[in-house]
C-alpha positions, 0 to 999 in steps of 0.5 A: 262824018258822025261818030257812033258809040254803042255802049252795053253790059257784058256778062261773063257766063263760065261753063256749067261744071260737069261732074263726072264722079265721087271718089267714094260713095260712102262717108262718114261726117267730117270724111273728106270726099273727092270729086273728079269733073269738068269746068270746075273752077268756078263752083262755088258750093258743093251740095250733099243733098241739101246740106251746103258742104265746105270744099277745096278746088284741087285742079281744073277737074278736081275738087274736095268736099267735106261731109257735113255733121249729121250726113244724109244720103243723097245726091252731090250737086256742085254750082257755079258763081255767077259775074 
């Protein structure tokens, strides 16, 4: 009886991060604000607009971002690290 081997790549995909709210809608540079969502402990950047903010994982569905020096209004995205 023959033996078959079947090799592969496995590539674990976490689950894209929801976000479901800001604790505020307003901020000032260096205001921290919060982020309530789903699937976020895999983010690994916070955006406000296009600026790359420094953030703290609270819990699975929270996190912190700190407003960047100079803000500018716009959206909050949040993304994922990608294995």
């Amino acid at each position: 009886m023959a033996t078959t081997f079947y090799t592969g790549t496995f590539r674990f995909s976490p689950p894209k991060p929801f976000l479901i709210g800001l604790l505020s809608s307003t901020g000032h540079a260096k205001d921290i604000i919060g982020i309530t969502g789903q699937n976020l402990d895999y983010v690994n950047t916070v955006f406000l607009e296009n600026d790359i903010c420094e953030f703290q994982k609270v819990s699975q569905n929270n996190l912190s971002f700190t407003v960047p020096d100079n803000p500018n209004t716009g959206y909050v995205e949040i993304t994922n690290q990608t294995f």
